[in-house]
N, C-alpha and C positions, 0 to 999 in steps of 0.2 A: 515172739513178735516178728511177723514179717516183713521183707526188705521195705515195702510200700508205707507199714506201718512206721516203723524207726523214722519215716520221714517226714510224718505229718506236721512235726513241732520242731523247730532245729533252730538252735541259737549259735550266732556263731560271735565271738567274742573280741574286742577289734576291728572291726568292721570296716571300720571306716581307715583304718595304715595302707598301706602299700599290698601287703599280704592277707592283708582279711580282705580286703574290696575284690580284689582277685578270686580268695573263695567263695564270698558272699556270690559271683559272677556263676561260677560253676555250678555251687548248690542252688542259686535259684531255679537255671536252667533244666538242671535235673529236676527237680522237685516241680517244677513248672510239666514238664516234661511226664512222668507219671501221673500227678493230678490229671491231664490228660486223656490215661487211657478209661477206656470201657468201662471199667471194674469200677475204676476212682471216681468216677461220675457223682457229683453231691457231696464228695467226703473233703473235707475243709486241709488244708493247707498252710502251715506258718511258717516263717524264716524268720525271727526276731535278729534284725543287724544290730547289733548291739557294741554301741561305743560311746565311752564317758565324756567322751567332746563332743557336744549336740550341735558344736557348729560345723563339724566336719561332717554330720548327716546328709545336708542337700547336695551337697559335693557329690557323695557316694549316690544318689539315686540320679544325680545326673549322666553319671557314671555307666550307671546300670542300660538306662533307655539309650545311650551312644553303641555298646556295647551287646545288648539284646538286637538290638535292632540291625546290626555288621550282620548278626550270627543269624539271623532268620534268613534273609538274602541267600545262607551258605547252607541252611536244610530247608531249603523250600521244599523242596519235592517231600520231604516228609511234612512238613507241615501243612502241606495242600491235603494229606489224606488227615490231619489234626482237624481238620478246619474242611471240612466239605465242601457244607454250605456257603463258603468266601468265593469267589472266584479272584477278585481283583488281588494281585501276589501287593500290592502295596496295604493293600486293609488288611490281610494277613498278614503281613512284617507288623503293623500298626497292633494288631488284636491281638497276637503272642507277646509284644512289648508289655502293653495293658497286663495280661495275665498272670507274668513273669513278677509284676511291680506290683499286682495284688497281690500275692504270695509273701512280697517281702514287706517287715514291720520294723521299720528303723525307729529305734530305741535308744534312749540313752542312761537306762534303773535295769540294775542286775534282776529285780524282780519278774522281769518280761521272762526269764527264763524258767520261771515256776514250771509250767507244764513239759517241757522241753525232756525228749529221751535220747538227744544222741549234740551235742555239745561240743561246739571246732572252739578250740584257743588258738586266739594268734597276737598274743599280748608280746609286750618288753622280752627282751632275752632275759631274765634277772631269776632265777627258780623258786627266789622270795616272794616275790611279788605273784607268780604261776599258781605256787602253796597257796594266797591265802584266797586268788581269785575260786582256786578250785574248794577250799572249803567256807568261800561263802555260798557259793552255788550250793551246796552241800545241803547248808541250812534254809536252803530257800527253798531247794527241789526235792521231796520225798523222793519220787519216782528212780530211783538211783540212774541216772541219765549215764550213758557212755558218753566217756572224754576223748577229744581226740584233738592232741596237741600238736602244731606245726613248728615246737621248739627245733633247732637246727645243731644242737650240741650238749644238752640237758639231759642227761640220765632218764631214763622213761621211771624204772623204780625209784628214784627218789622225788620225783615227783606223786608217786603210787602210794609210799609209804608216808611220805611227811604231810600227805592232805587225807590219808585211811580211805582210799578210794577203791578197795576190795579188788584190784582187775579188772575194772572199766576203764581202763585207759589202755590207749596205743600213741606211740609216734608216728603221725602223721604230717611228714615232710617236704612239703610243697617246694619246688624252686620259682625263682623270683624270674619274671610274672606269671603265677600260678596259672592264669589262662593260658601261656602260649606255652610255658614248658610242659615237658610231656613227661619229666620225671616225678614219679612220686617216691619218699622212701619210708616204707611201712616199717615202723622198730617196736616189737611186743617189748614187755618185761616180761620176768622170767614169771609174774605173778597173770600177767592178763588173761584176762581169761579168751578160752578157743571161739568165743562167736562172737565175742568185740573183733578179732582180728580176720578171721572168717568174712565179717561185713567188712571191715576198712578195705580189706583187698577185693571184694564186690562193689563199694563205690568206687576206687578207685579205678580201677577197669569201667565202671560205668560213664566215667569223667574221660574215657579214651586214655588214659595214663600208662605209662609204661612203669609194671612195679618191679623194686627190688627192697628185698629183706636184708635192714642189717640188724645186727647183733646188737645188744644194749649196754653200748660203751663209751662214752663222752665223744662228742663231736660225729658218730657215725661213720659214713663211710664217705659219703661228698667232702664235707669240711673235715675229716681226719688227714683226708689225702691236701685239700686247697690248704691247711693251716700253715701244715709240713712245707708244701712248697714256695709259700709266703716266708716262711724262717730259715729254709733255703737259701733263697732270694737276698733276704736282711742278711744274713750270714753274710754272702757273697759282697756285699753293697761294705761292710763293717771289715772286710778285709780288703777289699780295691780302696776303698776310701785313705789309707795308707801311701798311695799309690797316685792317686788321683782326689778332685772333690769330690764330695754326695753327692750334685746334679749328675755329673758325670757317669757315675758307677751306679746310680738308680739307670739313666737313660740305656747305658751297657746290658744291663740284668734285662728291665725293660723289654729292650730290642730283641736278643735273642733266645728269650720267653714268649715272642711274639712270632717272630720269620726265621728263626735259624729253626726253633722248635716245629713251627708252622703251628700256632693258634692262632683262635679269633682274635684275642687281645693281647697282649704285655700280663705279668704277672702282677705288677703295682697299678697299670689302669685298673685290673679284677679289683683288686684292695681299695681302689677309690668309688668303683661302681658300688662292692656290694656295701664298703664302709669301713673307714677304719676302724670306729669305734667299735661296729659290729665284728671285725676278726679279734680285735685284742679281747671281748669280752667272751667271744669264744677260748680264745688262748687261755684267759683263766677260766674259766669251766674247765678244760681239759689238764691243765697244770694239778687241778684240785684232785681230779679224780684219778688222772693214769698218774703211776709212779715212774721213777728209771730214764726219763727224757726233761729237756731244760725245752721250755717254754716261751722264753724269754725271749724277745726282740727291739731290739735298741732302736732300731729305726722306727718302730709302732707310737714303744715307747715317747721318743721326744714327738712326735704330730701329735699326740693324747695330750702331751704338756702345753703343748702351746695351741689347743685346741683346733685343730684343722685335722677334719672328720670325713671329709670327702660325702658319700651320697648322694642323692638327687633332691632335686627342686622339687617342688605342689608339680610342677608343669613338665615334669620328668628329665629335666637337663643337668646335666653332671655340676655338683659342687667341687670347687676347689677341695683337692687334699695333694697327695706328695706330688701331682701334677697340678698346674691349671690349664684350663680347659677354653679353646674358641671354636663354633661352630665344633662342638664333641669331639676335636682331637686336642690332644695333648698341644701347650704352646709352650710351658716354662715347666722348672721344676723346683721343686721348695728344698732350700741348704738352710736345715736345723742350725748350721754353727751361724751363717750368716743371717738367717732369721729373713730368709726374701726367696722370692721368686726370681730364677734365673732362666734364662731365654735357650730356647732348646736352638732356638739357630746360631745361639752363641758357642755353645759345645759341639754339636752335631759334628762337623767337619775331622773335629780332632778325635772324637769317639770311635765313628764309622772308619776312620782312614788306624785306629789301633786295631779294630775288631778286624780289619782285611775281608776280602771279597768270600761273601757265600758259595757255598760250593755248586748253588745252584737258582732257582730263583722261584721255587715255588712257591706258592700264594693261598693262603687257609679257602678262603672263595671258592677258589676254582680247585682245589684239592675234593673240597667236602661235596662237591658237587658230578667227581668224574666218577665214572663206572670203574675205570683204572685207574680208581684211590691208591688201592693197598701197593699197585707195583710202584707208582708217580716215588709214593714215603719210603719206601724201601731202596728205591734207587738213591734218592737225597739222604737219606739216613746212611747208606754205602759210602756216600761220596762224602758227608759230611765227619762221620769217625776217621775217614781215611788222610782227611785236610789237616796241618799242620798250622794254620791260623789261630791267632788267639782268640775268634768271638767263636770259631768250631771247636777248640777244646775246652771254653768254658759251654756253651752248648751241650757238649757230648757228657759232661759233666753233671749238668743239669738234670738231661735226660736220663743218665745211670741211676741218680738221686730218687726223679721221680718213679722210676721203677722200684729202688728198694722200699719208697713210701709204701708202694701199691702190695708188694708182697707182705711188708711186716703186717698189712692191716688182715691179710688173709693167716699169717702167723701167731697175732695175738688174738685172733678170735671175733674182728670186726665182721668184716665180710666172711660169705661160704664159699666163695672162689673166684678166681681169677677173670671171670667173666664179668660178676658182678662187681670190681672193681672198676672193670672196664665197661662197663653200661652203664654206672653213674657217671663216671668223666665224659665221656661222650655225649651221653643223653642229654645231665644235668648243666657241663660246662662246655656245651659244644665242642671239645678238643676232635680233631679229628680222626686219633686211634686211641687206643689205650695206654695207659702208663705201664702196663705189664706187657710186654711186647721183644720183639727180638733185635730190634736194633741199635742198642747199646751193650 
């Protein structure tokens, strides 16, 4: 079956969550996109969205026409030759919308997927729940359809074996918002077969995506690295807290996981963007399947208990979790023992005045953005080991940590090198160099 062919009929499963709306975005485009050419002229085109809450349907196709319609603006020039006969670029934004939105068949009965040969999941994290979606499709769909899962820490073969899906499945690992990140991370089993993974790294490359391969081992290579350094973090927090309160010793970790490191964000805003619930449900995936490492984190732990989950709104604004949040920055922070939200201007003062003065004042911004990246980090990284401050030796600490993350993943067989360590963090979590690197 040819690449054209594979995508006549495509269901994509979740549709309508945070992460399927995001590929439903991409694969219609594509598939909008070759219906298009010459060849495809008269030959029919489906993308079944497919999601079991039909009220979250008009959402997603309002979705689509905001989002279709950004994107034509941004390939006009090729859609001028799509579109000859259009002259006016607004009728052509208008007629590609149209096209794209007949393509897609928002659904809400597994049965839309009968004729479907190539199948994106982007269900629950849960591998129960994955199992039985994949062998109901099973019984619905003769055609033995390729699966192509966007699980983020799920074993590809256990999901291969426990649904008898013969190697039509790959990990296909979207980061969050699948439109605008550029990482994909493609994970075979050891069973998949060579032209399920063949195509996944031809679409994904046809998505503009930057691919890397990881190995098929709980959590991969993004979240093997992000889990690590979130239990890091909780470690650190479980032994300042001794010391100090948890708003405190969160806000500490925090800060210089943010500017001493130079990231986009704090390690615990990460954990409240992507989810708490979603790292701890990662943590035990990975607890299950790797032996030899404790798992475990106390600080996850109690926010699970007393349920405050962090994530986003319908309307994409950060939910309360170990931070809350005014106009998207951090304002308070959540003390399990005290069971409240405490005021980051109420700590702040005494925090910054233990951590002492940075050794320099670079900013994630304008680092990621200068042509003299690598000297800017290297200088600060110099002057930062060299500092005798406490927020620079818990830093430098940090930073030792996350480098050994990044090698044991090439040691035990996740990643194939030290690049690909470092072009998921980058790519994936914006960091601006890599965890395996020389300046710790």
């Amino acid at each position: 079956m040819k690449y054209d062919e594979r995508l006549q009929n495509v269901t994509i499963i979740g549709a309508a969550g945070k992460m399927g709306s995001g590929i439903v975005l991409l694969t219609a485009v594509e598939m909008t996109d070759v219906s298009l050419m010459r060849e495809n002229k008269g030959k029919k085109f489906v993308l079944n969205a497919l999601d079991l809450n039909k009220e979250a349907l008009p959402g997603l196709v309002e979705y689509l026409k905001v989002q279709v319609y950004k994107l034509s603006e941004r390939k006009m020039d090729t859609l001028k030759r799509l579109y000859p006969k259009i002259k006016d670029e607004k009728d052509i934004s208008e007629q590609y919308v149209c096209d794209v939105l007949e393509i897609v068949n928002p659904v809400s009965d597994m049965s839309a997927a009968e004729e479907s040969t190539m199948i994106f999941e982007a269900a629950v994290e849960n591998p129960d729940i994955k199992v039985k979606i994949f062998k109901e499709l099973e019984k619905i769909n003769s055609l033995k359809p390729w699966y192509f899962t966007n699980t983020s820490s799920i074993p590809i073969h256990l999901l291969n074996d426990n649904a008898e899906l013969g190697g039509r499945i790959v990990g296909f690992h979207f980061y969050n918002p699948p439109a605008v990140q550029k990482l994909v991370e493609l994970i075979p089993a050891d069973k998949t077969k060579k032209e399920v993974i063949e195509f996944a790294d031809m679409f994904a490359k046809r998505l503009r995506k930057i691919v890397v391969f990881s190995n098929d081992i709980a959590a991969f290579i993004g979240n093997g690295h992000f889990t690590r350094d979130i239990l890091h973090a909780s470690n650190e927090v479980s032994r300042l807290s001794g010391e100090m309160s948890i708003p405190e010793s969160i806000y500490i970790m925090n800060k210089i996981s943010q500017q001493y490191l130079v990231r986009p964000m704090g390690i615990f805003q990460l954990c409240d963007y992507v989810g708490i619930d979603v790292c701890y449900k990662i943590l035990r995936v990975m607890e299950q399947h790797i032996s030899g490492e404790d798992f475990n984190s106390e600080l996850l732990e109690k926010m699970m208990e007393v349920n405050i989950i962090g994530g986003q709104n319908s309307d994409g604004s950060q939910k309360d979790g170990l931070m809350r949040y005014e106009k998207g920055r951090p304002s308070a922070i959540y003390d399990y023992i005290k069971k409240e939200y405490i005021s980051i201007a109420d700590i702040k003062g005494k925090c910054d005045s233990l951590l002492g003065e940075a050794p320099s004042s670079v900013k994630w911004k304008e680092v990621i953005a200068s042509p003299d990246k690598d000297i800017i980090l290297a200088n600060h990284f110099k002057a930062l080991t060299s500092c005798d401050c406490y927020g620079c030796k818990l830093a430098a600490a940090y930073g030792k940590k996350a480098n050994e993350i990044g090698n044991k993943l090439i040691k035990h067989g996740v990643a194939r090198n030290e690049e690909d360590v470092n072009t998921v963090m980058k790519t994936g979590f914006f960091h601006s160099y890599g965890p395996i690197n020389n300046f710790f």
